[in-house]
C-alpha positions as a printed NumPy array, in Angstrom:
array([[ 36.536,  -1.233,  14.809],
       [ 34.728,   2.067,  15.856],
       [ 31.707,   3.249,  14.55 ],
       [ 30.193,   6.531,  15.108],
       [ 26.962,   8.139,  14.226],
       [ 26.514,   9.193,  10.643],
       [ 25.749,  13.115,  10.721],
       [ 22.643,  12.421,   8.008],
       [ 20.963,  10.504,  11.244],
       [ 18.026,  12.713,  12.8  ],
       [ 15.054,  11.476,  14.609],
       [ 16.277,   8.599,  16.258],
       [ 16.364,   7.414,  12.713],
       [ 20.481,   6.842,  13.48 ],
       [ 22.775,   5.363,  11.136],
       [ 26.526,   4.542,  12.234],
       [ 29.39 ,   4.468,  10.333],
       [ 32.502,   2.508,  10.234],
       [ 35.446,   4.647,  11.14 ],
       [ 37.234,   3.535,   7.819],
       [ 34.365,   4.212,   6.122],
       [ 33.896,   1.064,   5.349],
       [ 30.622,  -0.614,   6.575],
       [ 27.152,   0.887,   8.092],
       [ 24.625,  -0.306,  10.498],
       [ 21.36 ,   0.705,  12.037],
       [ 22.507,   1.722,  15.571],
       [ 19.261,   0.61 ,  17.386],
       [ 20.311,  -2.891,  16.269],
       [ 24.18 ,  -3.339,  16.706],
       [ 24.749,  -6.71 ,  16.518],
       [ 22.215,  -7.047,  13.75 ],
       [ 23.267,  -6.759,  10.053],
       [ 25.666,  -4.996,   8.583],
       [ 26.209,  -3.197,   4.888],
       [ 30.227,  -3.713,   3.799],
       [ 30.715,  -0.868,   0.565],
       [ 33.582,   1.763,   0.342],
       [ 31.333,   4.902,   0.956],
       [ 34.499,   6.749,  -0.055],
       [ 34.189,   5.353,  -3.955],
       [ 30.56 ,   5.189,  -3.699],
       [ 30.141,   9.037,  -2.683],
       [ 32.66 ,   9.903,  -5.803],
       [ 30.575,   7.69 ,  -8.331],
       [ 27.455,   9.146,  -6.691],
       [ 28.733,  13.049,  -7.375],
       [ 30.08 ,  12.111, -10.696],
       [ 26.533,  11.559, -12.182],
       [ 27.602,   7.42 , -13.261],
       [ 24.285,   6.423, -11.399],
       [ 22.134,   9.269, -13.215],
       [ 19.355,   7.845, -15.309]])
Protein backbone atom coordinates (compact mmCIF):
# COMPACT_ATOMS: atom_id res chain seq x y z
CA UNK A 1 0.00 0.00 0.00
CA UNK A 2 1.24 3.67 -0.51
CA UNK A 3 1.42 6.13 1.97
CA UNK A 4 2.11 9.69 1.49
CA UNK A 5 2.68 12.60 3.74
CA UNK A 6 -0.33 14.01 5.50
CA UNK A 7 -0.53 17.86 4.45
CA UNK A 8 -1.19 18.77 8.47
CA UNK A 9 2.72 17.53 8.85
CA UNK A 10 5.13 20.67 9.37
CA UNK A 11 8.35 20.70 11.18
CA UNK A 12 9.63 17.46 10.57
CA UNK A 13 6.76 16.62 12.81
CA UNK A 14 5.47 14.28 9.54
CA UNK A 15 2.58 12.14 9.61
CA UNK A 16 1.80 9.70 6.55
CA UNK A 17 -1.23 8.54 5.40
CA UNK A 18 -2.53 5.45 3.89
CA UNK A 19 -3.57 6.03 0.34
CA UNK A 20 -7.10 4.51 1.15
CA UNK A 21 -7.24 6.48 3.92
CA UNK A 22 -7.15 3.91 5.95
CA UNK A 23 -4.20 3.72 8.46
CA UNK A 24 -1.44 6.45 9.69
CA UNK A 25 2.06 6.29 10.84
CA UNK A 26 4.82 8.49 12.10
CA UNK A 27 7.10 8.64 9.00
CA UNK A 28 10.44 8.90 10.96
CA UNK A 29 9.55 5.39 12.16
CA UNK A 30 8.08 3.29 9.20
CA UNK A 31 8.20 0.02 10.23
CA UNK A 32 7.14 1.02 13.71
CA UNK A 33 3.42 1.10 14.71
CA UNK A 34 0.69 1.76 12.94
CA UNK A 35 -3.03 3.43 13.71
CA UNK A 36 -5.86 1.31 11.45
CA UNK A 37 -9.33 3.90 11.60
CA UNK A 38 -11.38 5.05 8.49
CA UNK A 39 -10.26 8.80 8.60
CA UNK A 40 -13.00 9.17 5.98
CA UNK A 41 -15.94 8.34 8.79
CA UNK A 42 -13.90 9.74 11.47
CA UNK A 43 -13.46 13.30 9.70
CA UNK A 44 -17.51 13.23 9.06
CA UNK A 45 -18.27 12.33 12.84
CA UNK A 46 -15.57 14.86 13.76
CA UNK A 47 -17.43 17.87 11.56
CA UNK A 48 -20.78 16.70 12.64
CA UNK A 49 -20.20 17.84 16.31
CA UNK A 50 -20.96 13.74 17.73
CA UNK A 51 -17.57 14.13 19.68
CA UNK A 52 -18.52 17.75 21.09
CA UNK A 53 -18.70 17.83 24.85
Amino acid sequence: MEWRKSSFSADGNCVQVRQDLAAVRDSKNPVGPVLAVDLSRLSAVVKSGKLDR
